[in-house]
Backbone as CSV, one residue per row, in Angstrom:
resi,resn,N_x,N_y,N_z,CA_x,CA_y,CA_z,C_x,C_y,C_z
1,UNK,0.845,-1.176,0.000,0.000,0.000,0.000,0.889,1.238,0.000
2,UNK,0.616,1.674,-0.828,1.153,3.411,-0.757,1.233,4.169,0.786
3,UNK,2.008,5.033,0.607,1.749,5.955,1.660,1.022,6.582,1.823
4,UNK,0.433,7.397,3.139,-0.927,7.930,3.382,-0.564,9.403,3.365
5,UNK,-1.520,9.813,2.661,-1.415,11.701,2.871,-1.708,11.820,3.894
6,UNK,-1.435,13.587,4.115,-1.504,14.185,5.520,-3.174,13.843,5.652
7,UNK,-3.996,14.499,4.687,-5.440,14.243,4.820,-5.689,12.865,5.048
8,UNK,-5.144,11.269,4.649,-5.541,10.622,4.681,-5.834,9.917,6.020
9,UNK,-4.114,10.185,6.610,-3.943,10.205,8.040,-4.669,10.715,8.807
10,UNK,-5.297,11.936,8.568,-6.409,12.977,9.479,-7.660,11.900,9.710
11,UNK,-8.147,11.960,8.360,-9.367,10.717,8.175,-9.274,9.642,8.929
12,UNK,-8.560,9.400,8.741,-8.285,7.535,9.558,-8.409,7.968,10.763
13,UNK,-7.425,8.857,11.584,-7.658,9.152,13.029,-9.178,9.540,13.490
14,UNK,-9.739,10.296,12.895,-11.278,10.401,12.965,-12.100,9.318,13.093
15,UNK,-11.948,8.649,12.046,-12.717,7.679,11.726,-12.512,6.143,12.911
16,UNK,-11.274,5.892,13.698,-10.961,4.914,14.581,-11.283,5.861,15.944
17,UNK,-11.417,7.432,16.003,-12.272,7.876,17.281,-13.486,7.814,17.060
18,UNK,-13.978,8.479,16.263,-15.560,8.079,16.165,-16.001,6.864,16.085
19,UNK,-15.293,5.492,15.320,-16.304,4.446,15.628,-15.897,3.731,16.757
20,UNK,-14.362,4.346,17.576,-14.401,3.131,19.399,-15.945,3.769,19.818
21,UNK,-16.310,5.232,19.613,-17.562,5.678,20.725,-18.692,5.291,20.355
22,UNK,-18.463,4.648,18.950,-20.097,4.228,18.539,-20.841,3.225,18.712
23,UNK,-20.270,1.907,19.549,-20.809,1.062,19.582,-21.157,-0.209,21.079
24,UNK,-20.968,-1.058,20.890,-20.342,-1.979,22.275,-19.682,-2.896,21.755
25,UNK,-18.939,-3.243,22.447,-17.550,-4.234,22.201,-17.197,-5.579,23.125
26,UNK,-16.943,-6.274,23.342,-16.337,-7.193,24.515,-15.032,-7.518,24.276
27,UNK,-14.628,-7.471,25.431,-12.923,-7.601,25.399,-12.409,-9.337,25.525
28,UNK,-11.294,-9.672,25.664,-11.596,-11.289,25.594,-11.769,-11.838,27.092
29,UNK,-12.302,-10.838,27.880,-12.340,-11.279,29.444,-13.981,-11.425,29.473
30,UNK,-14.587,-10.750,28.336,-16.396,-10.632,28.685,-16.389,-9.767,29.092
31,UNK,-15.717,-8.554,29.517,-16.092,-7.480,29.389,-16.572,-6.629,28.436
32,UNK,-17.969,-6.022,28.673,-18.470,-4.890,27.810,-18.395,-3.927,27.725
33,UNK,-17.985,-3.279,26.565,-17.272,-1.669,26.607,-18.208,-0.661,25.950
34,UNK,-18.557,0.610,26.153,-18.896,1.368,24.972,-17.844,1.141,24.064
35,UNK,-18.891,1.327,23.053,-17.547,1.742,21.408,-17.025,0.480,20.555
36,UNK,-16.262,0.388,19.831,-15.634,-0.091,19.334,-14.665,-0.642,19.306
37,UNK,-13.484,-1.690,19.422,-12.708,-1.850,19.911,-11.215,-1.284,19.222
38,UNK,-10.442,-0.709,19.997,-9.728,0.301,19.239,-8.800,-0.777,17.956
39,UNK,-8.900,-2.208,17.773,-8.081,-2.375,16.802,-8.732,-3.294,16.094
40,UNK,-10.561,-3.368,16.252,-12.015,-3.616,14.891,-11.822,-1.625,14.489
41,UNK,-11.430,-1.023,15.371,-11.855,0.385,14.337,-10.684,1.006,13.474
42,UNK,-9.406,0.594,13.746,-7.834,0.657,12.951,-8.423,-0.387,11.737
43,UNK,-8.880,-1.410,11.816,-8.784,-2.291,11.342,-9.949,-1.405,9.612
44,UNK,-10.773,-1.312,10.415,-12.244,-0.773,9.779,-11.742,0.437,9.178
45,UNK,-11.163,1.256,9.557,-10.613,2.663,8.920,-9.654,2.367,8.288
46,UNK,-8.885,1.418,7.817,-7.868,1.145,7.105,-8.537,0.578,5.549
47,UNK,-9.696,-0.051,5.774,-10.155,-0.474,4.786,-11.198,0.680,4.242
48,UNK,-11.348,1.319,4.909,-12.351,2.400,4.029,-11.024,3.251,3.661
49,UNK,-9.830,3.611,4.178,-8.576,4.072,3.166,-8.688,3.513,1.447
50,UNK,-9.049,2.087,1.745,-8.108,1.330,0.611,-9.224,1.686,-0.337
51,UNK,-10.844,1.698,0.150,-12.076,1.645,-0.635,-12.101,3.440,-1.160
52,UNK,-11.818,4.471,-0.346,-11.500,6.066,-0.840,-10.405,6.061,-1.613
53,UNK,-9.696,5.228,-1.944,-8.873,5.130,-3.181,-8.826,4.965,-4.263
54,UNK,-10.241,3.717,-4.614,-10.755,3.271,-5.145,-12.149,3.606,-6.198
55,UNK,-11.970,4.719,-7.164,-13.341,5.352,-7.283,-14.581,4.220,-8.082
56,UNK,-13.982,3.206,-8.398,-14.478,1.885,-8.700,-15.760,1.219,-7.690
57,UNK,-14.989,1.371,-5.938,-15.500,0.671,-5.214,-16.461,1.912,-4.219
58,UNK,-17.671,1.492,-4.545,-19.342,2.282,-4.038,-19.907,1.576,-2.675
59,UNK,-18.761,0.672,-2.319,-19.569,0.424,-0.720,-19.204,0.526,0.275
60,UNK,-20.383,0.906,1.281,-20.144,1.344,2.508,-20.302,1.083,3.850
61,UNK,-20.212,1.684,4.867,-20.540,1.032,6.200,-21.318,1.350,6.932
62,UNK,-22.180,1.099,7.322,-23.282,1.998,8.106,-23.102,2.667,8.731
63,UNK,-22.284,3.001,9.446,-21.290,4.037,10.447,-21.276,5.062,9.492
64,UNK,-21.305,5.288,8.631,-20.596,6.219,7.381,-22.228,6.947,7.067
65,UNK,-23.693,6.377,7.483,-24.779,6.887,6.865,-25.868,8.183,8.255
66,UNK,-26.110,8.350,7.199,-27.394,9.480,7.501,-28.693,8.757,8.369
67,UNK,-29.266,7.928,7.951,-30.084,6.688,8.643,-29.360,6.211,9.658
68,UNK,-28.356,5.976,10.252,-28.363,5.608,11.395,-28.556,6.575,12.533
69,UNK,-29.404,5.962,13.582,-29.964,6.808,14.820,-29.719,5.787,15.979
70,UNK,-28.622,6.228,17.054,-28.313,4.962,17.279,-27.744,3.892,16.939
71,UNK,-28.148,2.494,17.407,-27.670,1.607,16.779,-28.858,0.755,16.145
72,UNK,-29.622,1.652,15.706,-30.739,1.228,14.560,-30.889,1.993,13.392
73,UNK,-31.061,1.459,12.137,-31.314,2.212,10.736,-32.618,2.514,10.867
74,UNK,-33.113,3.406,10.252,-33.721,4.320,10.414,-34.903,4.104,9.125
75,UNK,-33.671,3.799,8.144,-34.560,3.189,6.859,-34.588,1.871,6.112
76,UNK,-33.920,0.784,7.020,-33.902,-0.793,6.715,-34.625,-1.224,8.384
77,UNK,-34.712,-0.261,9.135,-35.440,-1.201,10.588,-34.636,-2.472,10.926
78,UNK,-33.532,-2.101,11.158,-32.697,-3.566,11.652,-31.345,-2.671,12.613
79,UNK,-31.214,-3.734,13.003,-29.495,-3.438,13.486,-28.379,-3.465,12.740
80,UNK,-27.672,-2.173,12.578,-26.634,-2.239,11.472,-25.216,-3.190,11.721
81,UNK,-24.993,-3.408,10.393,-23.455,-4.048,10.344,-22.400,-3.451,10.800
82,UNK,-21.985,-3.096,12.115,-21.024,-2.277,12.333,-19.904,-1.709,11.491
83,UNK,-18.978,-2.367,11.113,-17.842,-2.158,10.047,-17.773,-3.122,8.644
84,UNK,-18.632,-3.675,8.218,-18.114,-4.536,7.051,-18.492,-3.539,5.748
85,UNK,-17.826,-3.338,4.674,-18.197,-2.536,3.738,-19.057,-3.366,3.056
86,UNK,-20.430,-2.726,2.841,-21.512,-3.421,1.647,-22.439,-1.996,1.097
87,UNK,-23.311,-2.472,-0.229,-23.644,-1.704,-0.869,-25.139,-1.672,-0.763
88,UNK,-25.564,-0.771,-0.415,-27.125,0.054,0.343,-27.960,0.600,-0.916
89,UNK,-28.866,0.655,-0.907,-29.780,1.239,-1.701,-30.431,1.921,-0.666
90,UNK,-30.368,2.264,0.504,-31.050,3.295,0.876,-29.931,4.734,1.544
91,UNK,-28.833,4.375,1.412,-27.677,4.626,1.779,-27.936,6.178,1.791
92,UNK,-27.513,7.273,2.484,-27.084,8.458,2.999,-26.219,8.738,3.379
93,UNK,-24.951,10.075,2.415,-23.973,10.315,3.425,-24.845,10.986,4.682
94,UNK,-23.543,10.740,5.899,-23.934,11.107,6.938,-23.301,13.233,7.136
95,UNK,-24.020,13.921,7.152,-23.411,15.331,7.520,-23.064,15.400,8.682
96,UNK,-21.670,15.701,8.637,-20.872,15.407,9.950,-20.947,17.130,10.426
97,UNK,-21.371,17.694,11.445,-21.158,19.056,11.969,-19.542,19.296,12.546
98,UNK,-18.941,20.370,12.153,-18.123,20.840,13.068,-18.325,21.634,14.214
């Protein structure tokens, strides 16, 4: 893999803080955590690197949409796929506020 731009690097760091806080996790003791686990969300932000590289590849993660409220979609009525990239037909970017 290529090297990462300054922006790309920015992204990724964002993207492995925002999804440890987004979810629940268990550690290998059975402990339950808020969030994500910090190396499913390295893991998960590394691959949406490789997929923003890619103007070929159109899929996404639910973490990434407008419909999620919580940890329910909003417009499929289910519990989302935390990190696996797949392709939505009801899909929304999400507007991120500063």
């Amino acid at each position: 893999m290529q090297d990462w731009s300054e922006l790309e690097a920015k992204r990724f760091t964002r993207r492995v803080d925002a999804m440890h806080q987004a979810g629940l996790w268990q550690d290998d003791k059975g402990q339950w955590h808020e969030g994500i686990s910090n190396q499913e969300s390295e893991y998960a932000a590394e691959r949406l690197l490789r997929r923003d590289r890619d103007p070929s590849d159109d899929r996404r993660v639910c973490f990434e949409c407008g419909n999620l409220n919580g940890r329910k979609c909003k417009a499929m009525r289910f519990e989302p796929v935390r990190v696996v990239l797949w392709r939505c037909d009801k899909f929304e970017l999400k507007v991120v506020k500063k």
